[in-house]
Backbone as XML, in Angstrom:
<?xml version="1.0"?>
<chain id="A" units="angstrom">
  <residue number="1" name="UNK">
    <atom name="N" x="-33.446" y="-28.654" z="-9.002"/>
    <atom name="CA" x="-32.845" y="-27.653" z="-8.138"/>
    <atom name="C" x="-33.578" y="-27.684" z="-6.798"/>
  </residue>
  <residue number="2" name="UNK">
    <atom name="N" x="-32.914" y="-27.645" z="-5.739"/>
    <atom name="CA" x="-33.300" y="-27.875" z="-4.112"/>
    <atom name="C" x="-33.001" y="-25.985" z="-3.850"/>
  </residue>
  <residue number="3" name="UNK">
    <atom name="N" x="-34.433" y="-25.546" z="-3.038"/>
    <atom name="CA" x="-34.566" y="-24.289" z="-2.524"/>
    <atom name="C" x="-34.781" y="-24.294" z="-0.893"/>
  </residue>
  <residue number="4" name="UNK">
    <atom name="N" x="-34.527" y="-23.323" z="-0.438"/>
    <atom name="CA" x="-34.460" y="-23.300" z="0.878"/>
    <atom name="C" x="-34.727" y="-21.790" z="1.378"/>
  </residue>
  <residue number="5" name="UNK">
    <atom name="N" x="-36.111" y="-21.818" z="2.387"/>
    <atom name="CA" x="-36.470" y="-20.410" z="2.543"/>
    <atom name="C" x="-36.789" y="-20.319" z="4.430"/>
  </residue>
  <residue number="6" name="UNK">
    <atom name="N" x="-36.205" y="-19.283" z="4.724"/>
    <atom name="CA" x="-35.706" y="-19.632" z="6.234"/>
    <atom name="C" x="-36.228" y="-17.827" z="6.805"/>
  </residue>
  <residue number="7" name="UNK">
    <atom name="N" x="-37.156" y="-17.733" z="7.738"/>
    <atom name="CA" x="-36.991" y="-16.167" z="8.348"/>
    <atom name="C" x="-35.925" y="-15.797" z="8.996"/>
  </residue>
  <residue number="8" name="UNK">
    <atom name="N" x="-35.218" y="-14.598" z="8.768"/>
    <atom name="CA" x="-34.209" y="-14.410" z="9.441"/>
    <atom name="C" x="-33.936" y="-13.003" z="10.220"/>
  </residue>
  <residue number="9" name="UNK">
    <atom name="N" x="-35.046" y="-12.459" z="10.101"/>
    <atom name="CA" x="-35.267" y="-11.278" z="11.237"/>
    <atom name="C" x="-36.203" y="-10.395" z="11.008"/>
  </residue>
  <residue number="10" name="UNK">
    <atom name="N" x="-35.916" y="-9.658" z="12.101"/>
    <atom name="CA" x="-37.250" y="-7.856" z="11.486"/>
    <atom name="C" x="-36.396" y="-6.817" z="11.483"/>
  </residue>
  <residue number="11" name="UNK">
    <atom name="N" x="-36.913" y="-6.062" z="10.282"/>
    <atom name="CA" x="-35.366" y="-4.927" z="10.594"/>
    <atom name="C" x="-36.948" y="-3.674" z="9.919"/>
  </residue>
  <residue number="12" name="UNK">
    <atom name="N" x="-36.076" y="-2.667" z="10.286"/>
    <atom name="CA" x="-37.045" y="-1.584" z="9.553"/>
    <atom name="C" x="-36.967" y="-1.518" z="8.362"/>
  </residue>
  <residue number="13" name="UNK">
    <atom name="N" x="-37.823" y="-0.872" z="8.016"/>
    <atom name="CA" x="-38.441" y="-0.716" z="6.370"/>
    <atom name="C" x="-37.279" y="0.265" z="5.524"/>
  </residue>
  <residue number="14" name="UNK">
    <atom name="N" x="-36.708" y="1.065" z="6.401"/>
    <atom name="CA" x="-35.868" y="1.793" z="5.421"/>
    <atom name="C" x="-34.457" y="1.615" z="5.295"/>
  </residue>
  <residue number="15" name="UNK">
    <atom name="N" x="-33.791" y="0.400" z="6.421"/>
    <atom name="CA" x="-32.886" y="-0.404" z="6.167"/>
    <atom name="C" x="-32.878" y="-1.068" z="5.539"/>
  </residue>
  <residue number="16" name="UNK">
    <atom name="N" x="-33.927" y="-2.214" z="5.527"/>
    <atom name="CA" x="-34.445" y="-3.490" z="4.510"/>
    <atom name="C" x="-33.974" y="-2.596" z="2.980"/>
  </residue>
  <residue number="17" name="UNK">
    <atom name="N" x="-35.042" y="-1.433" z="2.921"/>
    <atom name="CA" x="-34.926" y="-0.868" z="1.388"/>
    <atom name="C" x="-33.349" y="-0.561" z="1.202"/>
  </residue>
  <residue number="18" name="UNK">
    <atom name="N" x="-32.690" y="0.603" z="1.973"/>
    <atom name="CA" x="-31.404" y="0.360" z="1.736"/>
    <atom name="C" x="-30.256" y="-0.951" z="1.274"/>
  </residue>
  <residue number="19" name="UNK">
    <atom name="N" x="-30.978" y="-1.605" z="2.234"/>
    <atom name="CA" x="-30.172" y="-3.225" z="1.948"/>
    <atom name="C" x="-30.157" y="-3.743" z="0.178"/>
  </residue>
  <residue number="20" name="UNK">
    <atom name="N" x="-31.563" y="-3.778" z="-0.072"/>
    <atom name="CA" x="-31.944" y="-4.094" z="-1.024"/>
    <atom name="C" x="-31.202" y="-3.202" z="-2.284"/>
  </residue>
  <residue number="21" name="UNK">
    <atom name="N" x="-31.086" y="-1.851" z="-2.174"/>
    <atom name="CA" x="-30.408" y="-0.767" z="-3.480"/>
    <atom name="C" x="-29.083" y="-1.373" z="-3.188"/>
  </residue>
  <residue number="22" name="UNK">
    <atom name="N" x="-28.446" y="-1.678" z="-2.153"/>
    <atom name="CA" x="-26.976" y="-1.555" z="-1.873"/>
    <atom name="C" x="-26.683" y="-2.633" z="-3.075"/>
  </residue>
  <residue number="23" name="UNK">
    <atom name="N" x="-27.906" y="-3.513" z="-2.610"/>
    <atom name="CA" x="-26.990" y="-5.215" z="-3.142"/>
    <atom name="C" x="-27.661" y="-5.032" z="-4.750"/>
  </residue>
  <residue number="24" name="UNK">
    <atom name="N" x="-28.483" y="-4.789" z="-5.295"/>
    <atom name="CA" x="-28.774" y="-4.105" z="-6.144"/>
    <atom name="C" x="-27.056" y="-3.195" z="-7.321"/>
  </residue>
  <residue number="25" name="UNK">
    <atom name="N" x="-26.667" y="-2.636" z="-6.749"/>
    <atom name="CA" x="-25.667" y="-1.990" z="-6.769"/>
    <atom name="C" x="-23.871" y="-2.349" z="-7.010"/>
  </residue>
  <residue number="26" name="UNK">
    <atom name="N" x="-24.016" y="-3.568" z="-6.036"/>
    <atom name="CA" x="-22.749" y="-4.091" z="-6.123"/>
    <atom name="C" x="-23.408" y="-6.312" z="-6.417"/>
  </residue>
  <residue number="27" name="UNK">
    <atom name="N" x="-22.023" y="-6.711" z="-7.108"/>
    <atom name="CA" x="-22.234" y="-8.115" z="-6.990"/>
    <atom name="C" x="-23.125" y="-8.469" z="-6.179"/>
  </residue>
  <residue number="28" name="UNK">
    <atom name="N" x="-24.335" y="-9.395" z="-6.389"/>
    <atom name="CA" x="-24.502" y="-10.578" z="-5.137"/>
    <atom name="C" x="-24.563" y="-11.805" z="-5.854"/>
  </residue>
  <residue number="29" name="UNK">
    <atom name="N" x="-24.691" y="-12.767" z="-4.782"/>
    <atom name="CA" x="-25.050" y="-14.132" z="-5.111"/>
    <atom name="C" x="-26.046" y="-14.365" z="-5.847"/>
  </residue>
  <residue number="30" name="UNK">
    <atom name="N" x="-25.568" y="-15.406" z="-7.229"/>
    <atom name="CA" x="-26.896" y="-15.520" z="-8.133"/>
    <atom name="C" x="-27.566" y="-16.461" z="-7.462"/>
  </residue>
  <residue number="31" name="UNK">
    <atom name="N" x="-28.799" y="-16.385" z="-6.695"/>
    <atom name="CA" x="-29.968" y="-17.220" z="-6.345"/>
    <atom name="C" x="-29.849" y="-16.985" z="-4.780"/>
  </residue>
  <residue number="32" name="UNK">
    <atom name="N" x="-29.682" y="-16.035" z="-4.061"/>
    <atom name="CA" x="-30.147" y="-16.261" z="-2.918"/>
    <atom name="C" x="-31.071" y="-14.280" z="-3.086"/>
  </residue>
  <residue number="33" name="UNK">
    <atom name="N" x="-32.212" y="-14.643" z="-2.538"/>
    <atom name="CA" x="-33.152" y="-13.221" z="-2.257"/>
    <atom name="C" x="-33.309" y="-12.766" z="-0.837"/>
  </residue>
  <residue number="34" name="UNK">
    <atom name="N" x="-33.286" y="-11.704" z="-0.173"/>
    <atom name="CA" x="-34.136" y="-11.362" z="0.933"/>
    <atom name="C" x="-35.479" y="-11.026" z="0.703"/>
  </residue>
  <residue number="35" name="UNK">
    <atom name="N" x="-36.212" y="-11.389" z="1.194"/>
    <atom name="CA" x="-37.725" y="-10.620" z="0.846"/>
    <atom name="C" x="-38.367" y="-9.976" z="2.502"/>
  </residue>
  <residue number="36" name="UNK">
    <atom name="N" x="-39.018" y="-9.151" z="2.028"/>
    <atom name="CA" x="-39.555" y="-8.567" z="3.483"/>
    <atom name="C" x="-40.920" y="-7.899" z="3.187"/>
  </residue>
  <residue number="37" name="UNK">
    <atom name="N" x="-42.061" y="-8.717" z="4.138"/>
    <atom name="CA" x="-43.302" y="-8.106" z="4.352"/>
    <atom name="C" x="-43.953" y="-7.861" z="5.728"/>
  </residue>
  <residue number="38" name="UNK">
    <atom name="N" x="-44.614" y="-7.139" z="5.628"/>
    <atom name="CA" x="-45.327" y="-6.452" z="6.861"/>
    <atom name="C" x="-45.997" y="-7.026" z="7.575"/>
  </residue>
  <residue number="39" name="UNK">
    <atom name="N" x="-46.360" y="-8.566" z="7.288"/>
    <atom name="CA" x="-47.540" y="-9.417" z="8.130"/>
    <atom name="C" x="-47.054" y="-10.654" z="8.083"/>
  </residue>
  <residue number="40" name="UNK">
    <atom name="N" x="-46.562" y="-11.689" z="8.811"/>
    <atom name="CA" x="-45.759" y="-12.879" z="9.309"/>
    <atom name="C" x="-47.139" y="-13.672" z="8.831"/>
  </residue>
  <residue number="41" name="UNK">
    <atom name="N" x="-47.239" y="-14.105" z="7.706"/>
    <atom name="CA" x="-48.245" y="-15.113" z="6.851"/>
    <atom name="C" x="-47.917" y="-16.053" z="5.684"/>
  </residue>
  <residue number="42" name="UNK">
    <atom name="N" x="-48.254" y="-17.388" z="5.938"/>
    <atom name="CA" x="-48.255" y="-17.622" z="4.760"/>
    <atom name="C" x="-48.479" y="-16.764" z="3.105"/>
  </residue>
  <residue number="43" name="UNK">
    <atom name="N" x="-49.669" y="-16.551" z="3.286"/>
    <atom name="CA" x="-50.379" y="-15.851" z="1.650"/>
    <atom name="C" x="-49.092" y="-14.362" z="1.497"/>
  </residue>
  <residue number="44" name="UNK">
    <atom name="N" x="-48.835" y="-13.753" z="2.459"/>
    <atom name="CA" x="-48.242" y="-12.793" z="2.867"/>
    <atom name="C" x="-46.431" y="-12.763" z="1.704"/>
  </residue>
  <residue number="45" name="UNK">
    <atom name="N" x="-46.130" y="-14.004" z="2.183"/>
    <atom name="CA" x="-44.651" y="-14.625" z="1.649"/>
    <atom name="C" x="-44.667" y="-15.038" z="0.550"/>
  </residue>
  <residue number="46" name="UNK">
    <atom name="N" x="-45.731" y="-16.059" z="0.284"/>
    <atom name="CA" x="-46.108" y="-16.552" z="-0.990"/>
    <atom name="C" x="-46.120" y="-15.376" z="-1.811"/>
  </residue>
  <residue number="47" name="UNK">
    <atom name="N" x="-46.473" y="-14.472" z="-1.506"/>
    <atom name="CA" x="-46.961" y="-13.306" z="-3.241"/>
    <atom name="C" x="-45.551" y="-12.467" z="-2.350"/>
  </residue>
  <residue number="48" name="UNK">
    <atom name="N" x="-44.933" y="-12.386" z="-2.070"/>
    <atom name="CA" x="-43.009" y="-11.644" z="-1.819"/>
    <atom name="C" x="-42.114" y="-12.778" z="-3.168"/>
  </residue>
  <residue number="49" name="UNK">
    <atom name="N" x="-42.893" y="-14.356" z="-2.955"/>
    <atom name="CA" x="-41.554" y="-15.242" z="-3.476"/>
    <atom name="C" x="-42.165" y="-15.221" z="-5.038"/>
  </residue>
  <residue number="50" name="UNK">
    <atom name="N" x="-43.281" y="-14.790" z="-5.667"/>
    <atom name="CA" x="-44.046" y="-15.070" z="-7.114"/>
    <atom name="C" x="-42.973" y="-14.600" z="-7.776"/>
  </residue>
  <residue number="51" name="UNK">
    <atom name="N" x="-42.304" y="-12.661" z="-7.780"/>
    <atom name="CA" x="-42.140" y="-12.695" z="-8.870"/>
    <atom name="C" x="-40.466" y="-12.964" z="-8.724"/>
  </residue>
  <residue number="52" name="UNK">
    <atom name="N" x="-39.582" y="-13.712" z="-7.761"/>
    <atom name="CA" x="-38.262" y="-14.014" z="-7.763"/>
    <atom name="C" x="-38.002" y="-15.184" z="-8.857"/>
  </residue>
  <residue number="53" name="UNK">
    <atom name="N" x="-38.749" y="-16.209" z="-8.694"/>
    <atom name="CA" x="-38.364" y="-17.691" z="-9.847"/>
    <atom name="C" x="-38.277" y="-16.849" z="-11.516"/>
  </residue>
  <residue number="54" name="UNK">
    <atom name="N" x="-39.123" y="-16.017" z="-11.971"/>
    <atom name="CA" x="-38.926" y="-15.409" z="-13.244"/>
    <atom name="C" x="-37.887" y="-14.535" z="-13.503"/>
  </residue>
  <residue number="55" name="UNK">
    <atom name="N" x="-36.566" y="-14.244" z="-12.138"/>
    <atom name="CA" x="-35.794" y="-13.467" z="-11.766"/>
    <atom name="C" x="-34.501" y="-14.419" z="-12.437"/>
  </residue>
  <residue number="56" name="UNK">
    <atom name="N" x="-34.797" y="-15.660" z="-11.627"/>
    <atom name="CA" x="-33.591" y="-16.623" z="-11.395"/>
    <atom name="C" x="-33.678" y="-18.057" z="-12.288"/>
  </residue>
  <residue number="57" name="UNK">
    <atom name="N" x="-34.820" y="-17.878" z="-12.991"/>
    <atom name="CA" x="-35.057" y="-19.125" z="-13.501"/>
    <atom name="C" x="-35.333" y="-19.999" z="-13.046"/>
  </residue>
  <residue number="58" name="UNK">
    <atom name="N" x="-36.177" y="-19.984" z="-11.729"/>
    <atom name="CA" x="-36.545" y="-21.388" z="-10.987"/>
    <atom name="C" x="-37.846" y="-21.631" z="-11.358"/>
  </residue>
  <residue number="59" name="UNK">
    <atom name="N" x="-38.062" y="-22.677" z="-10.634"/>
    <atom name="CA" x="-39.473" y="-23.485" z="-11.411"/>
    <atom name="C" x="-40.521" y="-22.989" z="-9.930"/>
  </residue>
  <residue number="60" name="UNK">
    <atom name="N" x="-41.575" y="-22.282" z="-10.524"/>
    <atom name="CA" x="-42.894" y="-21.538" z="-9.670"/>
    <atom name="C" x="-42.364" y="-22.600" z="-8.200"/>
  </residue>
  <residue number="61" name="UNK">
    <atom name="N" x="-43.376" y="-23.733" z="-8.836"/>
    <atom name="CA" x="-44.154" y="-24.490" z="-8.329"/>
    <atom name="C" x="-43.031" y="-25.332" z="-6.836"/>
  </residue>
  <residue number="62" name="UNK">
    <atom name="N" x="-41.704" y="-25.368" z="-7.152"/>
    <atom name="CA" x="-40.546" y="-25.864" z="-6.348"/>
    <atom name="C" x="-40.754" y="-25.023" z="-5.283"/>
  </residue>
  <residue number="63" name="UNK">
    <atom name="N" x="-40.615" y="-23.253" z="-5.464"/>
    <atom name="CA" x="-40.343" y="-22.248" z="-4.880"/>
    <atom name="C" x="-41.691" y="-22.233" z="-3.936"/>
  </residue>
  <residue number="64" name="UNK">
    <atom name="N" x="-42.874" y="-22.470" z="-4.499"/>
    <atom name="CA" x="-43.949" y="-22.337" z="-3.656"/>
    <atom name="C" x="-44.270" y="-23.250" z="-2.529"/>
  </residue>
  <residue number="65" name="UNK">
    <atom name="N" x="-43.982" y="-24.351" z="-3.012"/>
    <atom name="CA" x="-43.671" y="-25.810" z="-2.201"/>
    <atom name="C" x="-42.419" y="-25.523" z="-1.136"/>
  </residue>
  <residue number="66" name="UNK">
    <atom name="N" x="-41.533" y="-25.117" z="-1.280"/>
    <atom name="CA" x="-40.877" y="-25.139" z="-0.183"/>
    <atom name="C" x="-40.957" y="-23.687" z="1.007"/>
  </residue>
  <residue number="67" name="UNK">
    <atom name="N" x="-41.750" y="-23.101" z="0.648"/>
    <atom name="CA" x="-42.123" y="-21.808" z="1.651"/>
    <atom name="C" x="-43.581" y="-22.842" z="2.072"/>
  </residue>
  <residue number="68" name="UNK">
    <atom name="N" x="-44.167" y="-23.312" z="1.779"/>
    <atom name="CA" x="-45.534" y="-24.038" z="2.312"/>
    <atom name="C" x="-45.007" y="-24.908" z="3.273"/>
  </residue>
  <residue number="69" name="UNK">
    <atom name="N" x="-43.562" y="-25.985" z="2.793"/>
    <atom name="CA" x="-43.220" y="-27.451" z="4.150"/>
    <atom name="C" x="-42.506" y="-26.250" z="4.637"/>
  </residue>
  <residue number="70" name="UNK">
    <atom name="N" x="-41.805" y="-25.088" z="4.519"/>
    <atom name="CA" x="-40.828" y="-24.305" z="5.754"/>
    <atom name="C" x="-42.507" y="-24.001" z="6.852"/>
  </residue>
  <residue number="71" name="UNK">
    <atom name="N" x="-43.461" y="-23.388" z="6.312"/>
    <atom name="CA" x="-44.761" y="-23.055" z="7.095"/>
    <atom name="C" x="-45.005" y="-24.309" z="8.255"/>
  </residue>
  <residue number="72" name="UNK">
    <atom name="N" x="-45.065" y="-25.370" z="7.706"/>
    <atom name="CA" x="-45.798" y="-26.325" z="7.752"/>
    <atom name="C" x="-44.934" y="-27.093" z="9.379"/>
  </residue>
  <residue number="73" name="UNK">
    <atom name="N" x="-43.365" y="-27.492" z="8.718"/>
    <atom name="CA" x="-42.987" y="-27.623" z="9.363"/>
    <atom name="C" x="-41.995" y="-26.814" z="10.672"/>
  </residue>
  <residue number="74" name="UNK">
    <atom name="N" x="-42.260" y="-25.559" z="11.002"/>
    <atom name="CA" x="-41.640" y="-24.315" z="11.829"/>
    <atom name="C" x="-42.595" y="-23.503" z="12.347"/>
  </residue>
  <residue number="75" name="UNK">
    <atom name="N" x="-43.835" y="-24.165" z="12.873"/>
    <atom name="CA" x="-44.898" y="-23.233" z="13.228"/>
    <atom name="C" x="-43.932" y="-22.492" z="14.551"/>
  </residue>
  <residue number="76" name="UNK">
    <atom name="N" x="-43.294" y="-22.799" z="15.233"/>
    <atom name="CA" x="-42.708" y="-22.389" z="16.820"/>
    <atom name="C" x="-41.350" y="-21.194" z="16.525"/>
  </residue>
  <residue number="77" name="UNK">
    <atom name="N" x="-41.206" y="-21.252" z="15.438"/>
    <atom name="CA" x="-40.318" y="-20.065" z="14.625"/>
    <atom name="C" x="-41.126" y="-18.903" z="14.201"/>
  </residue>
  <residue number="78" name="UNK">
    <atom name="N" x="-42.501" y="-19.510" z="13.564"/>
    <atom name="CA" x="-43.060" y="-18.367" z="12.941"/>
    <atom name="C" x="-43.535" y="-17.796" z="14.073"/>
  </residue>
  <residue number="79" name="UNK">
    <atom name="N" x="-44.189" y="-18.556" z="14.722"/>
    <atom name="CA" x="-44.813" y="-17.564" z="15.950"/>
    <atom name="C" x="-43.935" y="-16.916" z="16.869"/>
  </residue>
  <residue number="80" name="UNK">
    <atom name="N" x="-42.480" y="-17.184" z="16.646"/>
    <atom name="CA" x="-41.601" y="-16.587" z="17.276"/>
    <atom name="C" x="-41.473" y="-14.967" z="16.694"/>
  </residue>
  <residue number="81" name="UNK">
    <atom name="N" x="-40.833" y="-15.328" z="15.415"/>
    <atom name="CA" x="-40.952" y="-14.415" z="14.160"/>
    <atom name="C" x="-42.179" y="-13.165" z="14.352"/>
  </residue>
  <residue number="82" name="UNK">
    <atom name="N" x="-43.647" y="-13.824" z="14.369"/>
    <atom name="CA" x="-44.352" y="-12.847" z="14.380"/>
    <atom name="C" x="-44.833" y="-12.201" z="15.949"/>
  </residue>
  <residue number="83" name="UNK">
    <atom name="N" x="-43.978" y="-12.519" z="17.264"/>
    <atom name="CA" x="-44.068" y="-11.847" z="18.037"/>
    <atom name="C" x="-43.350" y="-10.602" z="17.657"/>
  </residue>
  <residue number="84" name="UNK">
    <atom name="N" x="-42.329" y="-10.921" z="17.441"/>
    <atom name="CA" x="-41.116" y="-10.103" z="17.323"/>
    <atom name="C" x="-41.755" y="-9.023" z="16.272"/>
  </residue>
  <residue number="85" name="UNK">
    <atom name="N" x="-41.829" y="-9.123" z="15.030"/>
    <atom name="CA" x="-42.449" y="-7.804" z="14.228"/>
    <atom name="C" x="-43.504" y="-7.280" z="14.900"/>
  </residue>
  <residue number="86" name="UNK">
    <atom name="N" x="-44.202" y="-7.697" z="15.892"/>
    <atom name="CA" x="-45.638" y="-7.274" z="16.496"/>
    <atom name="C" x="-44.810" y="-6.168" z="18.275"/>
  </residue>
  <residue number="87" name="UNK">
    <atom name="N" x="-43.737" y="-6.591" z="18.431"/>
    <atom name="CA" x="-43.168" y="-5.932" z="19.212"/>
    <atom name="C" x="-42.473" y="-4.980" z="18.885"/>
  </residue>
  <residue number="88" name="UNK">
    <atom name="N" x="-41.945" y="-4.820" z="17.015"/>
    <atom name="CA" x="-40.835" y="-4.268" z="16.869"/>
    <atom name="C" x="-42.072" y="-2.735" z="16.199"/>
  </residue>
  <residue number="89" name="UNK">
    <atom name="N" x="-42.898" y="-3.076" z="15.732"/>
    <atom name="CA" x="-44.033" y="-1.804" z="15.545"/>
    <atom name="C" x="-44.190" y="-2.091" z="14.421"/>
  </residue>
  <residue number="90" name="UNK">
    <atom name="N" x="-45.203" y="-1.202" z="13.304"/>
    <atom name="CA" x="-45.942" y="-0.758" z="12.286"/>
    <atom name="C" x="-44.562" y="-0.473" z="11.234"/>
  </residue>
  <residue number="91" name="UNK">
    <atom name="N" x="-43.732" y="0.376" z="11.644"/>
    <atom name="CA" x="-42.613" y="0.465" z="10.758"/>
    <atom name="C" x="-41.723" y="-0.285" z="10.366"/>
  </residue>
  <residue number="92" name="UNK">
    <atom name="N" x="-41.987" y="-2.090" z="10.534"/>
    <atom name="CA" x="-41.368" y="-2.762" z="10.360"/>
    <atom name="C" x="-41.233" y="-3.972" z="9.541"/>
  </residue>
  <residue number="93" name="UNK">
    <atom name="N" x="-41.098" y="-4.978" z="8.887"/>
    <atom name="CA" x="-40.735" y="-5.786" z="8.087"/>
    <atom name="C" x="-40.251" y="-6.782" z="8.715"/>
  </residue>
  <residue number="94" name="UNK">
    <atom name="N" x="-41.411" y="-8.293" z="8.652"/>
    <atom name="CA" x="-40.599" y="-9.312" z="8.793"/>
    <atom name="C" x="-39.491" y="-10.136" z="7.366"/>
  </residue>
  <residue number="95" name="UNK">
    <atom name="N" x="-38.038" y="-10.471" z="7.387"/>
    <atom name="CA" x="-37.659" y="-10.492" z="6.926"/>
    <atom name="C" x="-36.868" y="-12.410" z="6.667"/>
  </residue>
  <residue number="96" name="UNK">
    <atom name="N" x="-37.574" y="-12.702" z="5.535"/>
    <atom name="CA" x="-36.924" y="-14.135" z="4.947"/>
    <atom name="C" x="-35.753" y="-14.556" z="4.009"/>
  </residue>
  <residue number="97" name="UNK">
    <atom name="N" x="-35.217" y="-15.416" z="3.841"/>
    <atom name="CA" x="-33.738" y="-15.615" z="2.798"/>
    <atom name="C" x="-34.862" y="-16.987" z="1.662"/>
  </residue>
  <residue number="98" name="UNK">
    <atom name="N" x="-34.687" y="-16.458" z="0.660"/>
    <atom name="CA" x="-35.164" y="-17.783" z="-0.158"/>
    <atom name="C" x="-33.997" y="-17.984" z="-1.017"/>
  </residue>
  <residue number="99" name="UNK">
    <atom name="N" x="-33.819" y="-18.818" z="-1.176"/>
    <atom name="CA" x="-31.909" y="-19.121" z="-2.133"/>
    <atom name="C" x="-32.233" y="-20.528" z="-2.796"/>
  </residue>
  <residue number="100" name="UNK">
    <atom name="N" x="-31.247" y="-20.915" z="-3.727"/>
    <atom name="CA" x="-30.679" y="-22.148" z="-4.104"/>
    <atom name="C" x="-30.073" y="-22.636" z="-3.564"/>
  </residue>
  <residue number="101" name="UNK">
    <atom name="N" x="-30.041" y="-23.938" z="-3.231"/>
    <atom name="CA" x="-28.927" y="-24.547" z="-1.939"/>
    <atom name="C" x="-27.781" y="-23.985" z="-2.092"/>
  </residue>
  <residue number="102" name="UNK">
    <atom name="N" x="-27.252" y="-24.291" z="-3.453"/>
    <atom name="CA" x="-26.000" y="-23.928" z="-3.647"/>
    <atom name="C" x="-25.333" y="-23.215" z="-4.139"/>
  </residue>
  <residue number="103" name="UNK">
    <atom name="N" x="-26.657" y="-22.201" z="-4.335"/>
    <atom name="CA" x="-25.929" y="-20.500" z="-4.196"/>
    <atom name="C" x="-26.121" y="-19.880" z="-2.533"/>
  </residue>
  <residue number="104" name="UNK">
    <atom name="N" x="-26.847" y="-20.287" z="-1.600"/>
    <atom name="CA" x="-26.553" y="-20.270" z="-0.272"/>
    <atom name="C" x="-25.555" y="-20.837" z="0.681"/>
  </residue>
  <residue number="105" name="UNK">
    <atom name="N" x="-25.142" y="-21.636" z="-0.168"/>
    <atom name="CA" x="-23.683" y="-22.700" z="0.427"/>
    <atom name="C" x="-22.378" y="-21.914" z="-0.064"/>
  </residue>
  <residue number="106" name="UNK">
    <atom name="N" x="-22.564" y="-21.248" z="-1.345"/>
    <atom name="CA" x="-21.193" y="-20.064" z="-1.361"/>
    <atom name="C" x="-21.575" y="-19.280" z="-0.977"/>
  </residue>
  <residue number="107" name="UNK">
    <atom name="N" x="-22.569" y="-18.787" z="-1.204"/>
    <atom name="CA" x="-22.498" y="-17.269" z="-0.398"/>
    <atom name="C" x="-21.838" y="-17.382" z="1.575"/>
  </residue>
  <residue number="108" name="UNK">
    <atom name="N" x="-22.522" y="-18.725" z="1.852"/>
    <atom name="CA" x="-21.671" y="-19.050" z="3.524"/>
    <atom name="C" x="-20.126" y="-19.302" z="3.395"/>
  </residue>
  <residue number="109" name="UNK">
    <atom name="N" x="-19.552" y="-20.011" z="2.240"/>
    <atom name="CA" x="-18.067" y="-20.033" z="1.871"/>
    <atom name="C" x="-17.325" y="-18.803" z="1.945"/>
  </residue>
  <residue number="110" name="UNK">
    <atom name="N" x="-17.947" y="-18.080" z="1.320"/>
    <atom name="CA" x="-17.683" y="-16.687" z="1.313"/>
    <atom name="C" x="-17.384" y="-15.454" z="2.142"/>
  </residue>
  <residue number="111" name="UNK">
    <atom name="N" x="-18.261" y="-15.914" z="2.906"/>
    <atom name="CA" x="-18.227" y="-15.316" z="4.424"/>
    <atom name="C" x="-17.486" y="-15.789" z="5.007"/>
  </residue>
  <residue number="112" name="UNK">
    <atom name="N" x="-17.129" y="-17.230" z="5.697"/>
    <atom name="CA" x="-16.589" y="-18.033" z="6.234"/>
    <atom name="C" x="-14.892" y="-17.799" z="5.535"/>
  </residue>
  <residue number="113" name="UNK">
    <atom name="N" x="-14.858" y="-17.861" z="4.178"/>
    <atom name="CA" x="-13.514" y="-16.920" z="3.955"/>
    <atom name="C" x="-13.101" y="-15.493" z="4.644"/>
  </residue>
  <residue number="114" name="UNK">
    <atom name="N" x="-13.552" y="-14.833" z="4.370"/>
    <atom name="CA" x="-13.245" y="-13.483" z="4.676"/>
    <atom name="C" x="-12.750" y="-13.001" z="5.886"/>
  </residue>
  <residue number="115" name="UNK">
    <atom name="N" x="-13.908" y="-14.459" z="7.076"/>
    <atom name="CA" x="-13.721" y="-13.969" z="8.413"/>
    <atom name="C" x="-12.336" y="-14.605" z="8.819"/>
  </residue>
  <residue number="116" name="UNK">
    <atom name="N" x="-11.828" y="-15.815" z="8.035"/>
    <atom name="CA" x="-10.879" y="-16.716" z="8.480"/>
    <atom name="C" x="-9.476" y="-15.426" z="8.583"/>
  </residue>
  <residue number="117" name="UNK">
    <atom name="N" x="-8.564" y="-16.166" z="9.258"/>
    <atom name="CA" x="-7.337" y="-15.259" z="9.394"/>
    <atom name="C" x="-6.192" y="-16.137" z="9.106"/>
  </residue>
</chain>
């Protein structure tokens, strides 16, 4: 299985949580997560992505490996990333997508339906 973990904004802490009960609540996609922590870090993300693979059945070690080459290779994102939570204040949450390719490839089908006319 191919994983893919990408930052995709800062939102506040009590939207993020809302977000999280909503989808909680109704259907989502099996294998794609948002996760959101307070400090734009490696070690930071790493212990957000531990307890998702025992969620979804993925293998630790895949999941950890690919948040380390996303680090590795996107330093000019992260430091983008962590201006932005450092501008947005204390009440805030930087926020990542970790998914299965190809539960992230329908969940974009999906969308990409809905919006079509």
């Amino acid at each position: 299985m191919k994983y893919t973990f990408d930052i995709v904004g800062v939102s506040p802490v009590l939207q993020f949580f809302n977000h999280q009960q909503q989808s909680m609540q109704k259907p989502q996609y099996v294998g794609v997560e948002y996760l959101g922590t307070h400090i734009c870090t490696l070690d930071a993300f790493i212990a957000t992505v531990e307890p998702v693979p025992a969620k979804w059945g993925w293998d630790l070690d895949q999941v950890v490996d690919t948040v380390v080459k996303f680090w590795v290779n996107h330093s000019e994102s992260i430091q983008y990333w962590k201006a932005r939570l450092s501008d947005a204040g204390q009440n805030n949450l930087v926020v990542a997508r970790l998914a299965d390719i190809r539960a992230l490839q329908a969940e974009f089908e999906t969308l990409l339906d809905k919006n079509s006319y």
